[in-house]
Structures are given as structure tokens and as C-alpha cells.
C-alpha positions in Angstrom: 20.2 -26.9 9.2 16.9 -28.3 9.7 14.6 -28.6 6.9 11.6 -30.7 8.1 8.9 -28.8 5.6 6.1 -31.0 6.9 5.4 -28.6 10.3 4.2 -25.7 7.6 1.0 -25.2 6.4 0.5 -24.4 2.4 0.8 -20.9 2.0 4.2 -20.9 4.9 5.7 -23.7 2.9 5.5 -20.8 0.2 7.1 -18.0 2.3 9.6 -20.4 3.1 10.7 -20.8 -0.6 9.8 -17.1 -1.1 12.5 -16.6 1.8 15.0 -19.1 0.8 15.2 -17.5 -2.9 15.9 -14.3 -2.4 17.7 -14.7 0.6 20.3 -17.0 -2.2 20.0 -14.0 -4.5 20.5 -11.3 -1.8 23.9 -13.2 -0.9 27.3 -12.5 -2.7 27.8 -16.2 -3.4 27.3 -15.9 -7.1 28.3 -19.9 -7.6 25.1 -20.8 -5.2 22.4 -18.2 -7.5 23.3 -20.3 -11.0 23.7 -23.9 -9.1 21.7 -26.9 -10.5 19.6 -27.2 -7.6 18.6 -23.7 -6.6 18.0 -23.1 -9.9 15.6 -26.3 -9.1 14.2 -25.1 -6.2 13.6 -21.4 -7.7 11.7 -23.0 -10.3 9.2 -25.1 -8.3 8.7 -22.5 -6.0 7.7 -20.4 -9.2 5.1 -23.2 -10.1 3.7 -23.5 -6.6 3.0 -20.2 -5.6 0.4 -19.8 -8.0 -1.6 -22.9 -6.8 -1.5 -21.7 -3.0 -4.6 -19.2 -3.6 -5.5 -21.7 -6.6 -9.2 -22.6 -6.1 -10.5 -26.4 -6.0 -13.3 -25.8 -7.8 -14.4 -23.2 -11.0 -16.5 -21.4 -8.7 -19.2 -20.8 -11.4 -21.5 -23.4 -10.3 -24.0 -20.3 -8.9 -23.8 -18.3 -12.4 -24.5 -21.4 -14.0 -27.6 -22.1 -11.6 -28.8 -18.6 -12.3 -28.5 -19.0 -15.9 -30.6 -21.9 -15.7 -33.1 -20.7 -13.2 -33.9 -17.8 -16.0 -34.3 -20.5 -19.0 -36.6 -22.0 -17.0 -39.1 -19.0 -15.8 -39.1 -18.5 -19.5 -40.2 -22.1 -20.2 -42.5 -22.4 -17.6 -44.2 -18.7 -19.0 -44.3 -20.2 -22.7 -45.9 -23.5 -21.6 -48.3 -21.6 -19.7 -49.5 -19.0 -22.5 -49.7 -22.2 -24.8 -52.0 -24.2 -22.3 -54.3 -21.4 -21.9 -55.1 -20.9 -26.0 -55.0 -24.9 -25.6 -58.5 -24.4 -24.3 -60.2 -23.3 -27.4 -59.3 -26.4 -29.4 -61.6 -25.5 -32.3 -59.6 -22.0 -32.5 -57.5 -21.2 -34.9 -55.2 -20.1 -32.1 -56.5 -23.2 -30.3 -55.4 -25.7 -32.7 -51.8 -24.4 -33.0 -51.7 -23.9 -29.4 -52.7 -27.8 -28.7 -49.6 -28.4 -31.6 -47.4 -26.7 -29.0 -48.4 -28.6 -26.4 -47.2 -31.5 -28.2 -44.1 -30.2 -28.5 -43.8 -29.6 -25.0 -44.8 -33.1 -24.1 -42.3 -34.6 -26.3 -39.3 -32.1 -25.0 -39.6 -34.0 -21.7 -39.7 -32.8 -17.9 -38.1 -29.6 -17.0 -38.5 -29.7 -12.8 -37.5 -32.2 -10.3 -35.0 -33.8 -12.5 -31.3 -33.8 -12.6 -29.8 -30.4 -14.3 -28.4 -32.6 -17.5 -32.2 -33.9 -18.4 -33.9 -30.4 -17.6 -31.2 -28.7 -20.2 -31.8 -31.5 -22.8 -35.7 -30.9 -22.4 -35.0 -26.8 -23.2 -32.3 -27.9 -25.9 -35.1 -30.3 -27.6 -37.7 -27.8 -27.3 -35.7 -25.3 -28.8 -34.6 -27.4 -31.4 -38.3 -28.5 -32.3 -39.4 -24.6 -32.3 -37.1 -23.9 -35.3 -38.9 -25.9 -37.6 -40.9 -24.2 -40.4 -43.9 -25.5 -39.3 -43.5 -24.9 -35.3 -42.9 -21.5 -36.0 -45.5 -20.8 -37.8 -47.6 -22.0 -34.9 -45.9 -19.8 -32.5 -46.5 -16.8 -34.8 -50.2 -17.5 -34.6 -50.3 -17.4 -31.3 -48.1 -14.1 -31.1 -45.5 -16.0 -29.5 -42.7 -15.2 -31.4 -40.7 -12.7 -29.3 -41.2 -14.5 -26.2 -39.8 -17.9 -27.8 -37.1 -15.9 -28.9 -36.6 -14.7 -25.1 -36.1 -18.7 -24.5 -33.5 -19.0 -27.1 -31.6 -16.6 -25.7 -31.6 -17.4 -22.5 -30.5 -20.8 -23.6 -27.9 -19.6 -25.5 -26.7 -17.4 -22.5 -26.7 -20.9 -20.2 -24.4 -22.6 -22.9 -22.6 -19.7 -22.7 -22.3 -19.9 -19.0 -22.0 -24.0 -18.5 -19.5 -24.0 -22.0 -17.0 -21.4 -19.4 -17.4 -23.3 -16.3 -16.3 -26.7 -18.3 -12.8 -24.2 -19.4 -12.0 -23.5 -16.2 -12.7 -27.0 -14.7 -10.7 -28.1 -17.5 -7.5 -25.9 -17.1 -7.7 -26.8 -13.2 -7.7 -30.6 -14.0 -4.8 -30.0 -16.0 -2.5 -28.2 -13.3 -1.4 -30.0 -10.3 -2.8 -29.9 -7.2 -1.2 -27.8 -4.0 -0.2 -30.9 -2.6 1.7 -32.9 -5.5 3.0 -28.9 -6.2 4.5 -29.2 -2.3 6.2 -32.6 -2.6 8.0 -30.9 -5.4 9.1 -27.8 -3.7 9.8 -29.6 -0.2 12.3 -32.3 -2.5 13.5 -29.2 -4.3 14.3 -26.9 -1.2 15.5 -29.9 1.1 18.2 -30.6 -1.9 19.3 -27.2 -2.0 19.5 -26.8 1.6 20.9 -30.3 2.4 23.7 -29.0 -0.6 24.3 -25.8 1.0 24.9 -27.2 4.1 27.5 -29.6 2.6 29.1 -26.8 1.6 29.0 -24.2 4.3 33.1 -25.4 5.2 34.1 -24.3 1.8 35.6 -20.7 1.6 32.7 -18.7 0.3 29.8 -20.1 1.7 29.7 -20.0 5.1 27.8 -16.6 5.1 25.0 -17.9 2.6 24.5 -20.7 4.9 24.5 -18.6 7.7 21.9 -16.3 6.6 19.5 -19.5 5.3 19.9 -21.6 8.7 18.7 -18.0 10.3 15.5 -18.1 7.6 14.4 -21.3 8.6 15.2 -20.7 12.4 12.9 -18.1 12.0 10.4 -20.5 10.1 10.4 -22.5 12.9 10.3 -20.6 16.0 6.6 -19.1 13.9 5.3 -22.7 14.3 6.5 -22.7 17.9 4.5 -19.7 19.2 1.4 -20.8 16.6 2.6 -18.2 13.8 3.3 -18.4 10.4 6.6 -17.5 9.0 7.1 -13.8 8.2 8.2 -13.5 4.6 11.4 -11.5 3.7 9.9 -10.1 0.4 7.2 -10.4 -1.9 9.5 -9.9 -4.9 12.4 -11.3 -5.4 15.1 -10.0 -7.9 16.0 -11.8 -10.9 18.3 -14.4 -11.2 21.4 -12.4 -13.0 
């Protein structure tokens, strides 16, 4: 039986496994569906599948744009309705406006910078709003709701960027497709390679009858630029 698993692509190598369990399970050779090494095979196939339609990445790199795009329109608003009470200094209004400005100066550069510096400039601003005194200044200017707006939206980009670091997390932490398929390829060659051994014993010629036919099949898919046609999408359990 040949079982040279490096002609198949990701998701065949799966339908291959898919195939080879419950073909094994479908078979009357009880000894073969509680053996050491199918039980193997069954098991990494189990933990590959999953990683086949896997993504590489989180995929939440637009929401968290988007979530940073809105914290800074609000910004850029705030700044603005600041600068323009700025210009009547001797205001009441002026003189906490030109306060503000302050503020703003100090919280650092929210555009043409990289996305870690322009979030630090928001968090810093926000920060320096909270103070007693700052928030007085933004209530004499009738700025309170609309600073509020900016908080939020901050706190709806942590939100965001706090998710995205979860799910980048959790796919660091499970292996990749391809150190998933060394496993399964060692883990179905094994079984395979033992059923083979085997097929002269009383009792399992069928079993490797009906598995040489599976991967025959795999391969004559490859040959005419298929992929293998799986048997069944769910297999029954081990008894």
C-alpha cells in the first residue's frame, strides 16, 4: 500500500485521514478500531482537521482600524472646538480653552505616526482630562459630552485591540497546519505501514483491502488534478 502523503494538499491530507478512520471503523476487524496506532492516527487527525480552515491571522486588524479611525475624528473635533475658543485668550472660555491646548500639546501627535504612539497620545489625553482641574476647563467650554464621546470611543478601541490580542494569542498557542500534518502523515503512515504487515493474518485481509482501495482512490484524484473524494463527513465513534 502506498502512503506517500506528501502529493496531497492540506485540506486532501485531511479527507485522507477522514477516509482512513472510518473506513477502520466501518470494517468488522474489531482488533484494528482499539489498536495503539489507529487509535494514534484517529487522534491526530481529530487535532488537525480543525487547523485546515484555521486562519493565520485574527482577522480583526480592520475592526481594530475602524475603532481607531472613530477615536480619532473625535480627537481631531475636540482639538478643533478648543483652538477656536483659544482665540479669545482674555476669555473666560478663552483662557481654559488655551489650558486645553496645553493638554493637547503635551498628549503628543495623533497622525502620521505609528498606531502604538497615536493610541498613547489618546490614552494620555484621556488620562489628563480626568483631572479635577481639566475637567473643569472642559465644562467651561461646554465640552463635557463631547470629551465623554472620546472616552468612549477609546474605551471601545481597547475593547476591540484587547480581543484581537486573544485571538492572536490562542492562535500562537496551537500548532500550525503544517507541524499538525507531520503529525498526521507519521500517524497514518504507522497505521497503514501496520496494517499492511498484517493483511496475511486471518482477519485482516479485508480491512486492508478496503484501505489500499481509499488511498488508490487518493491517488488516482492527484493524477487527473482532483482532490480526493471523502467517504464521510462523520465518522462513527470508536466503540
Amino acid at each position: 500500500m502506498k502512503t506517500n502523503f506528501k502529493i496531497y494538499s492540506t485540506r486532501g491530507l485531511d479527507t485522507i485521514g477522514r477516509n482512513v478512520v472510518y473506513t477502520t471503523l466501518q470494517n468488522s476487524q474489531q482488533e484494528a478500531q482499539t489498536h495503539p496506532l489507529f487509535l494514534a492516527a484517529k487522534n491526530e487527525l481529530e487535532a488537525y482537521s480543525p487547523l485546515v480552515l484555521k486562519p493565520a491571522r485574527s482577522g480583526m486588524s480592520e475592526a481594530e482600524n475602524a475603532a481607531l479611525l472613530v477615536v480619532q475624528s473625535h480627537y481631531k473635533r475636540l482639538q478643533k472646538m478648543v483652538d477656536a475658543h483659544a482665540l479669545f485668550p482674555e476669555t473666560e472660555k478663552g483662557k481654559a480653552a488655551v489650558a486645553l491646548q496645553a493638554v493637547f500639546k503635551r498628549a503628543g501627535k495623533l497622525y502620521d505616526v505609528k498606531k502604538g504612539d497615536a493610541v498613547s497620545s489618546v490614552e494620555n489625553l484621556v488620562a489628563e482630562f480626568a483631572k479635577p482641574e481639566m475637567a473643569a476647563h472642559i465644562a467651561t467650554l461646554g465640552l463635557t459630552t463631547e470629551a465623554e464621546e472620546l472616552r468612549t470611543a477609546k474605551t471601545e478601541f481597547n475593547n476591540v485591540a484587547g480581543q484581537r490580542l486573544n485571538v492572536k494569542s490562542e492562535l500562537r498557542q496551537t500548532d500550525s497546519a503544517s507541524i499538525g500534518r507531520k503529525k498526521l502523515e507519521k500517524a497514518l503512515g504507522n497505521y497503514l505501514r501496520f496494517v499492511t504487515a498484517m493483511r496475511g493474518v486471518e482477519g485482516w485481509e479485508d480491512l486492508y483491502s478496503d484501505l489500499n482501495e481509499v488511498m488508490k482512490a487518493a491517488r488516482l484524484a492527484i493524477r487527473q488534478g482532483k482532490e480526493p473524494v471523502i467517504i464521510t463527513d462523520e465518522p462513527p465513534a470508536v466503540p
